[in-house]
C-alpha positions as CSV (number, residue, x, y, z in Angstrom):
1,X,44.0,231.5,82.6
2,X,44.9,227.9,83.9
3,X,47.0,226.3,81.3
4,X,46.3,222.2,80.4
5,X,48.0,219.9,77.9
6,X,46.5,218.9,74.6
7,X,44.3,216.5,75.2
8,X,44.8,214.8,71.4
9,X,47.7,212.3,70.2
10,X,50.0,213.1,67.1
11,X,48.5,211.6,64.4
12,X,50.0,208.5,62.4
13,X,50.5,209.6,59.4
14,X,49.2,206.6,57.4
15,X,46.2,208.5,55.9
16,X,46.3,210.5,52.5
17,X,45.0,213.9,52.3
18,X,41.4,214.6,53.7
19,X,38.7,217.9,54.0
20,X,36.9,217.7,57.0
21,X,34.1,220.4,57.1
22,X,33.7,222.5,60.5
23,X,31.7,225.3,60.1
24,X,29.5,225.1,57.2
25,X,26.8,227.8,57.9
26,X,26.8,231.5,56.3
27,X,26.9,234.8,58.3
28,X,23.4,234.2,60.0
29,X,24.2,232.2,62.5
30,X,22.5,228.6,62.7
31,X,21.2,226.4,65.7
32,X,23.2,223.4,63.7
33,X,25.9,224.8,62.1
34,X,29.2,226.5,63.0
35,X,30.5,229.5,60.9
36,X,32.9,229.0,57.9
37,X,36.3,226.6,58.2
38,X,37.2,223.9,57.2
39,X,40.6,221.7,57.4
40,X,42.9,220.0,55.0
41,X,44.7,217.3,56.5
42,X,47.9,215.6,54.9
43,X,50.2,213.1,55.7
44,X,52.7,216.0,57.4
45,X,50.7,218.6,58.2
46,X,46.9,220.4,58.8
47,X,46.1,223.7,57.3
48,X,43.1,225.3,58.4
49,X,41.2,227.4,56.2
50,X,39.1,230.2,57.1
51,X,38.1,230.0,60.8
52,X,34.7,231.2,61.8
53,X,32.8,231.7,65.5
54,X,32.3,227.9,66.7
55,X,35.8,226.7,65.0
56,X,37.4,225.9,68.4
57,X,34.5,223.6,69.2
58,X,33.8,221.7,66.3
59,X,37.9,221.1,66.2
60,X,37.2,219.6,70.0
61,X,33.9,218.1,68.8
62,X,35.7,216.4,65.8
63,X,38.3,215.1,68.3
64,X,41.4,217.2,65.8
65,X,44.7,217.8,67.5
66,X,44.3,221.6,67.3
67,X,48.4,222.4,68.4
68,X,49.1,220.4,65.5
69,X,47.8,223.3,62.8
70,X,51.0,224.9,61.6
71,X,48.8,227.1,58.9
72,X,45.7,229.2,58.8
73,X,44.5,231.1,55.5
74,X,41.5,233.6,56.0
75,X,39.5,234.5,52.6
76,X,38.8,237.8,54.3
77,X,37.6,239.6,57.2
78,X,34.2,239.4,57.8
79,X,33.4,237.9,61.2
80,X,31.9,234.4,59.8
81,X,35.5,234.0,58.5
82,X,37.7,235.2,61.0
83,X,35.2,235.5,64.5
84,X,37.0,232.0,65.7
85,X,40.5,233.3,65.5
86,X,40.9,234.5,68.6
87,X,39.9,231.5,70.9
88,X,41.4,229.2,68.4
89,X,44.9,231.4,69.8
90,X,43.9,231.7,73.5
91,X,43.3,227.7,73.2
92,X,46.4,226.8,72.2
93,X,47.9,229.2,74.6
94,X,46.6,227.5,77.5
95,X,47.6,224.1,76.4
96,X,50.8,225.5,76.3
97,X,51.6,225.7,72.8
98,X,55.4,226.5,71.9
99,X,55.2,225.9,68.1
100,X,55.1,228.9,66.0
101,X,51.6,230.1,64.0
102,X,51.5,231.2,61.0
103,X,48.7,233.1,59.8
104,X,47.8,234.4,56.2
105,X,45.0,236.7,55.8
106,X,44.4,239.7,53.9
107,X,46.7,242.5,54.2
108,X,43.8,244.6,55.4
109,X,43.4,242.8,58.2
110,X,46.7,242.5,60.0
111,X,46.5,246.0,62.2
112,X,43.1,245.0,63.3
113,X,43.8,241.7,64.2
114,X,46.7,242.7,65.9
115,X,44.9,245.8,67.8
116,X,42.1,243.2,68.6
117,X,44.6,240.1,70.3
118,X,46.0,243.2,72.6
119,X,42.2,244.3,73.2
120,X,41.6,240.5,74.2
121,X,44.8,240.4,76.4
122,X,46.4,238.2,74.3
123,X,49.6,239.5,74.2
124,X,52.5,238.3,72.0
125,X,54.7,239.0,74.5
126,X,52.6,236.8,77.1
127,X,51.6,234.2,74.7
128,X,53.1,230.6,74.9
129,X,53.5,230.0,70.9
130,X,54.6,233.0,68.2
131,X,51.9,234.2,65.8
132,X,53.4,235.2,63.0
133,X,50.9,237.4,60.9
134,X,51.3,237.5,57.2
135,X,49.5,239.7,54.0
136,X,47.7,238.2,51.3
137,X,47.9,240.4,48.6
138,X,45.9,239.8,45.0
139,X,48.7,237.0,43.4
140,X,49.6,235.7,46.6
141,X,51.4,232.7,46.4
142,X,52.1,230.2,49.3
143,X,55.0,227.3,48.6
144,X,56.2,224.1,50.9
145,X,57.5,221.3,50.4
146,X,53.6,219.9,50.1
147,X,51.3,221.9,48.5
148,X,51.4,225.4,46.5
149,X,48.4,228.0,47.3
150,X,47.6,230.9,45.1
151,X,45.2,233.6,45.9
152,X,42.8,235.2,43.7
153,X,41.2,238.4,44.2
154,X,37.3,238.2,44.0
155,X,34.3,240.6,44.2
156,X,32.7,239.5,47.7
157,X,33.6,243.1,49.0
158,X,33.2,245.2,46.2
159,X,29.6,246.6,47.2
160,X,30.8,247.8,50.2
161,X,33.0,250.4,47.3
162,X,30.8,253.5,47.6
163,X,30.0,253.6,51.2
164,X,34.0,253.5,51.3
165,X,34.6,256.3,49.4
166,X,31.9,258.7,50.9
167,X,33.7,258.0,54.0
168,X,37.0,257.9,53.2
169,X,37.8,254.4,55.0
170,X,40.6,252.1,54.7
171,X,39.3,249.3,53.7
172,X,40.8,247.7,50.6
173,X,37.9,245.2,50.0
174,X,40.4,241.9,49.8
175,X,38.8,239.1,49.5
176,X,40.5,236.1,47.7
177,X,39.8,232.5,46.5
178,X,42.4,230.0,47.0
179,X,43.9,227.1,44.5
180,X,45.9,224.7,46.1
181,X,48.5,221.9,44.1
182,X,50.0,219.0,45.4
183,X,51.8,216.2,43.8
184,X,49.7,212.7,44.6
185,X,52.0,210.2,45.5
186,X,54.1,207.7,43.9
187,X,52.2,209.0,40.4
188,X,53.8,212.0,40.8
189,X,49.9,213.7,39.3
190,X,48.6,216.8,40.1
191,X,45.8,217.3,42.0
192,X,44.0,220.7,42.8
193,X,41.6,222.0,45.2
194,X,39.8,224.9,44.9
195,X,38.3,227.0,47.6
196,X,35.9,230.2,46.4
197,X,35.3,231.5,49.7
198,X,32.5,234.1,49.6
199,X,32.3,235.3,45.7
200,X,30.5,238.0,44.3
201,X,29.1,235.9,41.5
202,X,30.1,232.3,40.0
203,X,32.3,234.4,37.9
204,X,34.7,234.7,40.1
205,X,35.5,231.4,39.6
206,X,35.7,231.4,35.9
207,X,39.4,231.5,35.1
208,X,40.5,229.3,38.8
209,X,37.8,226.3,39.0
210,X,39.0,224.6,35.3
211,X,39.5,220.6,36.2
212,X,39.7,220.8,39.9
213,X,39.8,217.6,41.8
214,X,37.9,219.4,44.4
215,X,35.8,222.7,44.1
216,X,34.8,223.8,48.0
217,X,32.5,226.6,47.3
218,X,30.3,228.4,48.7
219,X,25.9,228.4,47.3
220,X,24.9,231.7,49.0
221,X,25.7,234.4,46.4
222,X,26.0,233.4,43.5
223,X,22.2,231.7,41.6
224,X,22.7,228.1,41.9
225,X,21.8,227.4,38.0
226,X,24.9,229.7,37.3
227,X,27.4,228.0,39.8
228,X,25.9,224.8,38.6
229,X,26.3,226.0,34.8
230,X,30.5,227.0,35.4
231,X,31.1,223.6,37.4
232,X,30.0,221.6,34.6
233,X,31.7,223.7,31.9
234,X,35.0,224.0,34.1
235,X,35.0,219.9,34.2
236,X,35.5,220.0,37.7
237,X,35.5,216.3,39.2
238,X,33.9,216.8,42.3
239,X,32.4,219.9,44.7
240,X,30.9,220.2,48.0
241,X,28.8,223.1,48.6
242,X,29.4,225.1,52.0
243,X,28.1,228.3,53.5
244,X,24.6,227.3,53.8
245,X,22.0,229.9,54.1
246,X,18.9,229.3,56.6
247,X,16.5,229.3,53.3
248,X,18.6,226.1,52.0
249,X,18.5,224.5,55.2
250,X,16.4,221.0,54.7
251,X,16.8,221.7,51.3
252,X,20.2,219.3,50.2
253,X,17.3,216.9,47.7
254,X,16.4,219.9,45.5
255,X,19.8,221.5,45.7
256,X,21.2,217.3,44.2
257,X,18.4,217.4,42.0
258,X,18.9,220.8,40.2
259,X,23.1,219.3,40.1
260,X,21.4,216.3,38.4
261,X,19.9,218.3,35.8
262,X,23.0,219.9,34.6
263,X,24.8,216.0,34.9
264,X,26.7,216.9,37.2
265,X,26.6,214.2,40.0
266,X,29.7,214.3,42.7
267,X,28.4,217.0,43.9
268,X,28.0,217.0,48.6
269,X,26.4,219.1,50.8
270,X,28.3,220.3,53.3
271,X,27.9,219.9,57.4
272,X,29.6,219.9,60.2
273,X,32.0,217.8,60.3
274,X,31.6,216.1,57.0
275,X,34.8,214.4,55.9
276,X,36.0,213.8,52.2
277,X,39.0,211.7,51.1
278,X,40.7,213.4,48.3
């Protein structure tokens, strides 16, 4: 594998905190859309949540220094979520890479991730950066000196419960929202982001989504009058609806108009590469 340089300056730093959306599809994969991820950007740093197939590309695409992400959080570990990782690594790799990785993801996860980076010949003893690997367990909490992220277990994976048993398998069917707080500047005010990853209902936002600043969730499993119904209730200030399924594609005025009944109206539709000052 030749190696090359990043091809991307360091950034500024004179912008504020931003989203920017680069995979907004669900798991059926879309001719205009890349799978789940998206990308908090602050004034320090760039945290990368979730990273579907197609996240290497639309980080390219969107012209984002990749070697610059010091953070990645997965939700869980289907492959809409997690596909991208492993190009994501072999990319920074080749641009030679010597900054350390640090990856959270649910404790489930770690052997197989690690079993599948040696199945790819990505070996951490060949590798020009350090992974470091790290569990998400249900009260997770992640602290620096900019933001605070707390995981919350939700019910995305609990079907999957009696098909586990009968077999006896492994899995532990972790799969967690995230809350994250930051301080806003010279205010000193709180601001929150939430991010529902894939939910078994809207109810798995219930007790996490209360006055958010930002509510990123996803519109394919839970019914759209009930996600619409908790946002209002919850006060949230502002959501952006991701993981779109093919039978919503085309579909953003009816999805604006429903929001419209239930007065909500800073509501967005997520795509690819959609970016939102926060």
């Amino acid at each position: 594998m030749q190696r090359s340089p990043s091809p991307y300056p360091l950034p500024c730093g004179e912008r504020g905190k931003r989203i920017i959306i680069l995979g907004s599809s669900s798991g059926m994969p879309s001719p205009t859309r890349f799978c789940s991820s998206f990308l908090l950007e602050t004034e320090k740093g760039k945290y990368l949540f979730d990273a579907g197939e197609g996240v290497s590309f639309s980080l390219l695409r969107n012209k984002i220094d990749f070697n610059q992400i010091n953070y990645i959080f997965i939700t869980h570990s289907h492959v809409d979520h997690l596909g991208g990782l492993f190009l994501l690594i072999q990319m920074m790799h080749l641009s030679q890479r010597k900054t350390p990785l640090n990856i959270y993801l649910p404790q489930e996860a770690i052997s197989g991730v690690e079993n599948f980076l040696q199945t790819l010949y990505l070996f951490k003893e060949k590798l020009s950066l350090r992974l470091n690997l790290f569990p998400i367990k249900p009260n997770f909490v992640f602290k620096n000196e900019e933001i605070n992220l707390n995981a919350h277990l939700n019910r995305h994976l609990f079907a999957n419960e009696q098909v586990i048993r009968e077999y006896n398998l492994p899995n532990r069917m972790q799969s967690f929202c995230f809350v994250v707080n930051w301080s806003a500047g010279s205010t000193g005010n709180e601001k929150k982001l939430v991010y529902s990853g894939d939910i078994g209902s809207s109810g798995d936002l219930t007790n996490i989504a209360f006055d958010a600043d930002l509510l990123i969730t996803e519109c394919m499993h839970p019914r759209l009058e009930d996600l619409l119904s908790l946002i209002t209730e919850s006060k949230v200030k502002s959501a952006i609806f991701t993981h779109i399924p093919v039978e919503l594609e085309g579909k953003e005025k009816i999805i604006l108009e429903k929001a419209q009944e239930f007065n909500f109206h800073n509501l967005r539709i997520a795509h690819d590469g959609l970016v939102v000052e926060i």
